[in-house]
Backbone as ProteinMPNN parsed JSONL, in Angstrom:
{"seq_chain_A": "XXXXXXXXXXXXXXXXXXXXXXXXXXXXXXXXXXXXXXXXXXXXXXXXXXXXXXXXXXXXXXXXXXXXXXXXXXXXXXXXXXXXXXXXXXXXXXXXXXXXXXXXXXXXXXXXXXXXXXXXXXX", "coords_chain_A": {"N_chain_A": [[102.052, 137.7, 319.608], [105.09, 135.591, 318.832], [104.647, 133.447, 319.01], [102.008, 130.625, 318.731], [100.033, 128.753, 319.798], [97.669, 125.546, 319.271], [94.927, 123.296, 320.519], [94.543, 120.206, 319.136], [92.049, 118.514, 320.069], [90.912, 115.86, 318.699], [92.948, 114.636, 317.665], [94.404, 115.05, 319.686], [96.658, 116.497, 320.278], [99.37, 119.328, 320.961], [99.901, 121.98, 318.21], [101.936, 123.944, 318.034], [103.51, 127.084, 316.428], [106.38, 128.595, 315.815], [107.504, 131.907, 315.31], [108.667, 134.83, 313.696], [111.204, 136.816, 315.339], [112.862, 134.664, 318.098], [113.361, 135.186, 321.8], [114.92, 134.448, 324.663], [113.103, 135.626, 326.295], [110.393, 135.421, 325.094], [110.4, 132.444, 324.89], [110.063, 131.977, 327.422], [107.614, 132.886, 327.692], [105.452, 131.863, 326.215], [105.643, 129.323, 327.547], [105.047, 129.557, 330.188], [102.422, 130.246, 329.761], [101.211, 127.742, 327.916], [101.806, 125.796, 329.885], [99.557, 126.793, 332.202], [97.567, 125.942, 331.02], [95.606, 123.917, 331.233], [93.824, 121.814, 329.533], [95.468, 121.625, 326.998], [97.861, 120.748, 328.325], [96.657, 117.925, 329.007], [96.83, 116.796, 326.88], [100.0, 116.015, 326.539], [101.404, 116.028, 324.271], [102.927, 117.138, 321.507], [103.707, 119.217, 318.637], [105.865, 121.628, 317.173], [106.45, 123.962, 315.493], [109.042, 125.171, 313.689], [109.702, 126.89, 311.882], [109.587, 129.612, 310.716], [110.907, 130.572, 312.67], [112.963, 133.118, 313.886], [115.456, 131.972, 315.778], [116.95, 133.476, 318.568], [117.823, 132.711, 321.153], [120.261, 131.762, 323.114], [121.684, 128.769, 324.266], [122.488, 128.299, 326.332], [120.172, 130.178, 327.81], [117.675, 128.714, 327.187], [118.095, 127.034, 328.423], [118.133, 127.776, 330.902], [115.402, 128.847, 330.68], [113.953, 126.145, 330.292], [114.757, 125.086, 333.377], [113.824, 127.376, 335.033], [111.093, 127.683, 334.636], [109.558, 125.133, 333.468], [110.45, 122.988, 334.317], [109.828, 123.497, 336.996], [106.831, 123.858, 336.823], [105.519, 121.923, 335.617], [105.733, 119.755, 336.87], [104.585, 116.322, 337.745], [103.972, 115.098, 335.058], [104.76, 113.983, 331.974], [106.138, 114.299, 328.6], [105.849, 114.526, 325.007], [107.711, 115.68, 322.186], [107.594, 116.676, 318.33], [110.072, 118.176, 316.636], [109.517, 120.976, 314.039], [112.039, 121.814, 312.008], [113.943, 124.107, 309.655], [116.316, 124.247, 308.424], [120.045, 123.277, 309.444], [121.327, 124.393, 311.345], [118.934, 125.303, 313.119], [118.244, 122.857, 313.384], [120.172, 122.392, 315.474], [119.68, 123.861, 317.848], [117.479, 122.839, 317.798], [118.008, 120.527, 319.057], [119.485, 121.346, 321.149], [117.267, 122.053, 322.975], [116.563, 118.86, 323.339], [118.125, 117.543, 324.713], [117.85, 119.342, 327.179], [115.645, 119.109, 328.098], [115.384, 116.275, 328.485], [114.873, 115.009, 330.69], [111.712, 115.124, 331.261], [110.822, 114.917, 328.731], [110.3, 113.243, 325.557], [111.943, 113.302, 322.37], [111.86, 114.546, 319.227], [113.565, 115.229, 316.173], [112.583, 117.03, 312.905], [112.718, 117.351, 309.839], [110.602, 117.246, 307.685], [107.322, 117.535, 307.663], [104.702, 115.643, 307.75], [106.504, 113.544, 308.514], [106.948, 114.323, 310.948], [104.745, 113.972, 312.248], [103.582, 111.771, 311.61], [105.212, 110.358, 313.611], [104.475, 111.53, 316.09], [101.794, 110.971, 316.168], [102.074, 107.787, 316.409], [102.845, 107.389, 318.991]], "CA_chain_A": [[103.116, 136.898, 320.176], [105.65, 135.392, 318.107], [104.842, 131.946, 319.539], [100.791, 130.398, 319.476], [99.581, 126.854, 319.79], [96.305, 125.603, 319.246], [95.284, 122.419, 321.006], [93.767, 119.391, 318.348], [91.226, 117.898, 320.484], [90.881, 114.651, 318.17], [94.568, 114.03, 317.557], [94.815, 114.9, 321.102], [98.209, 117.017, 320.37], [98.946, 120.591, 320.768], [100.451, 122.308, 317.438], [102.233, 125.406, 318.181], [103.714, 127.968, 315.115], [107.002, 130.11, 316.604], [107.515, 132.489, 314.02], [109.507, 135.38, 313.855], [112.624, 136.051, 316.388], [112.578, 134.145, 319.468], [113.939, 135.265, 322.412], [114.782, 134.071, 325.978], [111.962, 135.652, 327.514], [109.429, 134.891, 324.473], [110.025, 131.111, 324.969], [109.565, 131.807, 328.444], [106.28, 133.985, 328.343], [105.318, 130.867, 325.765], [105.762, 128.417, 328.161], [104.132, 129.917, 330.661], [100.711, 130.007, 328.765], [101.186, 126.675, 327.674], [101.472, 125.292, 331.247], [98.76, 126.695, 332.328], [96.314, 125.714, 329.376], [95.166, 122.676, 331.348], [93.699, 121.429, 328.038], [97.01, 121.36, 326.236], [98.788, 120.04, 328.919], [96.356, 117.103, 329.088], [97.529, 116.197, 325.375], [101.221, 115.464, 326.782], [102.793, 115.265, 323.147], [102.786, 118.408, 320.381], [104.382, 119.323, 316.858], [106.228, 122.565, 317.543], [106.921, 124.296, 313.923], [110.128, 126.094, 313.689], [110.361, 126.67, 309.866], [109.162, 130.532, 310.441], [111.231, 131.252, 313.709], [114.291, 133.304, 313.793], [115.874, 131.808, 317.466], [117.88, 133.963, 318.887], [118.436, 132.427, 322.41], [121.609, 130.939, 323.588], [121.967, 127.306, 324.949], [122.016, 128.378, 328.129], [119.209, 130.781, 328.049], [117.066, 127.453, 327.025], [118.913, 125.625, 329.868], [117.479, 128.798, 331.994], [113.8, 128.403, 331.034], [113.465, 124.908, 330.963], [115.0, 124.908, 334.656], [113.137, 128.158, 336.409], [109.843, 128.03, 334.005], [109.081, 124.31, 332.533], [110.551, 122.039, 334.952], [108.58, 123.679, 338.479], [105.507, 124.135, 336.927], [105.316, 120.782, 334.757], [105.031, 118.928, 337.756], [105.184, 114.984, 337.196], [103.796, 115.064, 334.078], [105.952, 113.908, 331.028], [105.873, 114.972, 327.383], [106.517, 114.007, 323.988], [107.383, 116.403, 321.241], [108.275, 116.668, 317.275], [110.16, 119.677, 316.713], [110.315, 120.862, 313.034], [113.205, 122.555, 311.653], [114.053, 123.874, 307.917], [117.78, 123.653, 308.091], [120.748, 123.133, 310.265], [121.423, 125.463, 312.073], [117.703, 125.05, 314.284], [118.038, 121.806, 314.026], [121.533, 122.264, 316.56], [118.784, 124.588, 318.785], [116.177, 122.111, 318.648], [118.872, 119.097, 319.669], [119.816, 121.604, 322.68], [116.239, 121.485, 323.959], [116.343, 117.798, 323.358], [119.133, 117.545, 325.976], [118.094, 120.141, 328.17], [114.874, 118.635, 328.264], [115.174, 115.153, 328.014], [113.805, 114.613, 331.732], [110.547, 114.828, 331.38], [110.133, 115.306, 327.338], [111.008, 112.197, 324.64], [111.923, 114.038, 321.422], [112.802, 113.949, 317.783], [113.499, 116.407, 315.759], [112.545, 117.104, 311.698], [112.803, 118.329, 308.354], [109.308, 116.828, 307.262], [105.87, 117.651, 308.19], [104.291, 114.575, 307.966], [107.473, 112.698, 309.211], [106.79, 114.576, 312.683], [102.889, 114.277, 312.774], [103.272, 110.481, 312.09], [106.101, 109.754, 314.791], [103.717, 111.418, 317.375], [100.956, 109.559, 316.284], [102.792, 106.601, 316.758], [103.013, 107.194, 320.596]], "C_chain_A": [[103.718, 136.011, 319.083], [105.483, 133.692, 317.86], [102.982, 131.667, 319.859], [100.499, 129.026, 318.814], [98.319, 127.069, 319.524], [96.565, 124.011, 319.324], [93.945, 121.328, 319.779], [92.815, 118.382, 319.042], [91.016, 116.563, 320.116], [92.019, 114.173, 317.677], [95.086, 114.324, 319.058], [96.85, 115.555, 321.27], [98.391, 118.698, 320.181], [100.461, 120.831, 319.412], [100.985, 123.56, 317.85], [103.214, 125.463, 316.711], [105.166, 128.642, 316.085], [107.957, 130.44, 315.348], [108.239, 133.982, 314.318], [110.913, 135.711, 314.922], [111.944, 135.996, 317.964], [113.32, 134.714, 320.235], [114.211, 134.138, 324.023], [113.321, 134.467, 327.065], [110.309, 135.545, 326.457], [108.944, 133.492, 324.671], [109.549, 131.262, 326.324], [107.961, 132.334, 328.422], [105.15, 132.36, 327.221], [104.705, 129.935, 326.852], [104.804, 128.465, 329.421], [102.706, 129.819, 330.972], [100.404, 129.02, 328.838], [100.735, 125.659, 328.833], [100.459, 125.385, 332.202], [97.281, 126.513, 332.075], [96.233, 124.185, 330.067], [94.198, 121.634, 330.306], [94.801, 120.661, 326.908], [97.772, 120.605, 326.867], [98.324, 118.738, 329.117], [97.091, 116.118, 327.795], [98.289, 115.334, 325.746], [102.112, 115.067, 325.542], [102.198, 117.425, 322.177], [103.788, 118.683, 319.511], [104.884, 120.769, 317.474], [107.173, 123.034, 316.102], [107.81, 125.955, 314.038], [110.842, 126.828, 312.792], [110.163, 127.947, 310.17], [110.134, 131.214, 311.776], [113.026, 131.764, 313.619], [115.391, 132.652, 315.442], [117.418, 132.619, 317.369], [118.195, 133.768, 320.951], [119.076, 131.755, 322.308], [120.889, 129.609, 323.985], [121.633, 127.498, 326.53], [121.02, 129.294, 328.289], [118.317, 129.975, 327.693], [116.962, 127.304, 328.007], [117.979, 126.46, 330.957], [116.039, 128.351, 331.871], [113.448, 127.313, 331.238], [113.698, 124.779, 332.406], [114.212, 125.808, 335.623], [111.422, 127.891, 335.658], [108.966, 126.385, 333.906], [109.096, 123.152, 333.648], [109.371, 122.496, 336.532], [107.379, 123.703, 338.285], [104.825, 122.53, 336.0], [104.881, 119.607, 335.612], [105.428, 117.27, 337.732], [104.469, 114.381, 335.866], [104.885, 115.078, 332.703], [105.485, 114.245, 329.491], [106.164, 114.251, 326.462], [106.172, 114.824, 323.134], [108.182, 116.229, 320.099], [108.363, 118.096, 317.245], [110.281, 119.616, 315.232], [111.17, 121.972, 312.417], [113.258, 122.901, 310.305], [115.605, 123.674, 307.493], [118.768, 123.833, 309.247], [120.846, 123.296, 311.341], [119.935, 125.682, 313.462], [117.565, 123.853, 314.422], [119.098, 121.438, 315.4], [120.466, 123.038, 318.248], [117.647, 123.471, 319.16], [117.043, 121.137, 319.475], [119.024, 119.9, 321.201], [118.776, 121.835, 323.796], [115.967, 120.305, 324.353], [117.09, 117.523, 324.761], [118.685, 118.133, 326.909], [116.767, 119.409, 328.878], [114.127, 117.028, 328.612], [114.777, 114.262, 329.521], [112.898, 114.686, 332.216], [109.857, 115.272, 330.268], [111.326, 114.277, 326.071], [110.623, 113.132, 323.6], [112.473, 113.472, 320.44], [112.611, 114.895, 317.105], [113.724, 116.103, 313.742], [112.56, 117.938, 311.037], [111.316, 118.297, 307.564], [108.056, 117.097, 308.145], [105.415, 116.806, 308.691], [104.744, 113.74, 308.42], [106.988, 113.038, 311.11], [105.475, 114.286, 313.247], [102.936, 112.658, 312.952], [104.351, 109.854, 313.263], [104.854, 110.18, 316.098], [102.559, 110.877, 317.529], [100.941, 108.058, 316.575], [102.216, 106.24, 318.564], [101.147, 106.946, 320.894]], "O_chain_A": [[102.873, 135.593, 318.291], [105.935, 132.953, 316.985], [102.464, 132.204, 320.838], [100.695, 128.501, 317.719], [97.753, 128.161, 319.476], [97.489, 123.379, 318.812], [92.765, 121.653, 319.65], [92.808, 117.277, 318.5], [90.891, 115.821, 321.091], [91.935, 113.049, 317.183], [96.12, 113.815, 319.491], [97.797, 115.214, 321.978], [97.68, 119.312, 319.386], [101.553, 120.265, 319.453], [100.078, 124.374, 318.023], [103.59, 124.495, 316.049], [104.848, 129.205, 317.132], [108.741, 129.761, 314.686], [108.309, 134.178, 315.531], [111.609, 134.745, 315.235], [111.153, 136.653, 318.641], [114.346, 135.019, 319.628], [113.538, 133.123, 324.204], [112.789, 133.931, 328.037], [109.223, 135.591, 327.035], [107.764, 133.142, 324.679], [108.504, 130.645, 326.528], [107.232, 132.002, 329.357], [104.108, 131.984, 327.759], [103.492, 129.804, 327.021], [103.952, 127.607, 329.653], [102.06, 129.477, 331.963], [99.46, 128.758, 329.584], [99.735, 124.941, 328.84], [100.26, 124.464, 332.993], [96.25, 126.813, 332.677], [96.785, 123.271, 329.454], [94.038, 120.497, 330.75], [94.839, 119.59, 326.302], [98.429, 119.762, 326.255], [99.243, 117.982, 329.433], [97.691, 115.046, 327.869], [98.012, 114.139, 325.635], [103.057, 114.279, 325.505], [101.425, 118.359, 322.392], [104.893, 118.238, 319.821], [104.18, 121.111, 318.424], [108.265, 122.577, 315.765], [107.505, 127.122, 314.284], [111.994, 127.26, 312.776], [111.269, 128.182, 309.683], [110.069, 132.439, 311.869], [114.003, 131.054, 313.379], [116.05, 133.559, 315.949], [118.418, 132.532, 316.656], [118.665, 134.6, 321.728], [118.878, 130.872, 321.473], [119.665, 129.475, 323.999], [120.903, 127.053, 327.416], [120.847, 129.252, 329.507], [117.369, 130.731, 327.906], [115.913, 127.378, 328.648], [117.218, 125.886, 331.736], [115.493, 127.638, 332.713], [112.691, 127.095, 332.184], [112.709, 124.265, 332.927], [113.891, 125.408, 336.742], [110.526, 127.971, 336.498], [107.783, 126.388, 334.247], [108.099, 122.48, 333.914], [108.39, 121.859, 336.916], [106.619, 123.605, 339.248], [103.617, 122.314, 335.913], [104.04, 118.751, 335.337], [106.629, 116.999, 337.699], [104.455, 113.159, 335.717], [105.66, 116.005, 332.468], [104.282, 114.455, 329.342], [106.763, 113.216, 326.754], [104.989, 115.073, 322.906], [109.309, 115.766, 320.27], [107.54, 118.963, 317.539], [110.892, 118.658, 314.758], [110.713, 123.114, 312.455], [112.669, 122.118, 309.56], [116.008, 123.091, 306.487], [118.356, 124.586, 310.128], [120.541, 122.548, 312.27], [120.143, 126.185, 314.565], [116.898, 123.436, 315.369], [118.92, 120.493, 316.168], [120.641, 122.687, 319.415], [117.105, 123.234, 320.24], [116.71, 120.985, 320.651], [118.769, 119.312, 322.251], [118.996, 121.856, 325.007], [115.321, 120.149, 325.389], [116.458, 117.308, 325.795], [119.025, 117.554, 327.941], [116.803, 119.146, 330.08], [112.968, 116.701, 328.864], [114.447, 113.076, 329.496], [112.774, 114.452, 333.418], [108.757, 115.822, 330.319], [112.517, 114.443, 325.805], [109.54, 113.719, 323.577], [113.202, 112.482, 320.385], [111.579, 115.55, 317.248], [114.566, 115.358, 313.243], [112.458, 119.131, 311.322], [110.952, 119.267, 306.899], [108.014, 116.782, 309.334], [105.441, 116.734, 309.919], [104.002, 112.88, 308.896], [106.8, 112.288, 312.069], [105.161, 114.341, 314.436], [102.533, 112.122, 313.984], [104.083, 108.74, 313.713], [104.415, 109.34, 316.883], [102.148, 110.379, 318.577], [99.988, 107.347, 316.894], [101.558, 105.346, 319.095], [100.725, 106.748, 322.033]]}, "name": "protein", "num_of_chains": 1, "seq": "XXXXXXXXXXXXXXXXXXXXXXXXXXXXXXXXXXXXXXXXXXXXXXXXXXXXXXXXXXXXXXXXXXXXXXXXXXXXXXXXXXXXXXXXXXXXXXXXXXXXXXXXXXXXXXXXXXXXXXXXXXX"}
């Protein structure tokens, strides 16, 4: 799978990798997983590394999973994630999860490693 987390038990944050091309129904089959990884979902924050991923879903195919996949099964549980990016162009993809997402997931999105690990340590 193009897309796998692994949850840090003592930083208490899950890291996921999504690495070659993404699709609409990869982030979904993703998400999925994720949600039901009662482990991971305890976390409530995670680094999500985008430097290796080709995305090839639309805006609105986002808009789609967060709304039939992320939001019904998420429950009232809220999030906080660093997304990181290597140039532009994913950083305009990560901003449109920021938005799409931004009711029930505080975000920020980077160019730096360590910039994203210490913002969610922060929280």
């Amino acid at each position: 799978m193009p897309i796998h987390y692994l949850v840090d038990g003592d930083l208490n944050i899950v890291f996921s990798t999504w690495s070659m091309e993404i699709t609409a129904k990869t982030a979904a089959s993703y998400y999925k997983q994720l949600l039901q990884d009662e482990t991971a979902m305890n976390c409530g924050r995670s680094l999500a590394d985008l430097r290796q991923a080709d995305m090839k879903l639309t805006g609105a195919e986002f808009n789609e999973v967060i709304a039939k996949v992320v939001v019904p099964n998420l429950g009232s549980r809220t999030w906080r994630s660093a997304i990181l990016v290597p140039k532009p162009d994913q950083f305009g993809v990560a901003r449109q999860y920021d938005v799409f997402a931004s009711g029930y997931s505080s975000n920020s999105i980077f160019y730096d490693y360590d910039e994203a690990l210490e913002w969610l340590l922060k929280a």
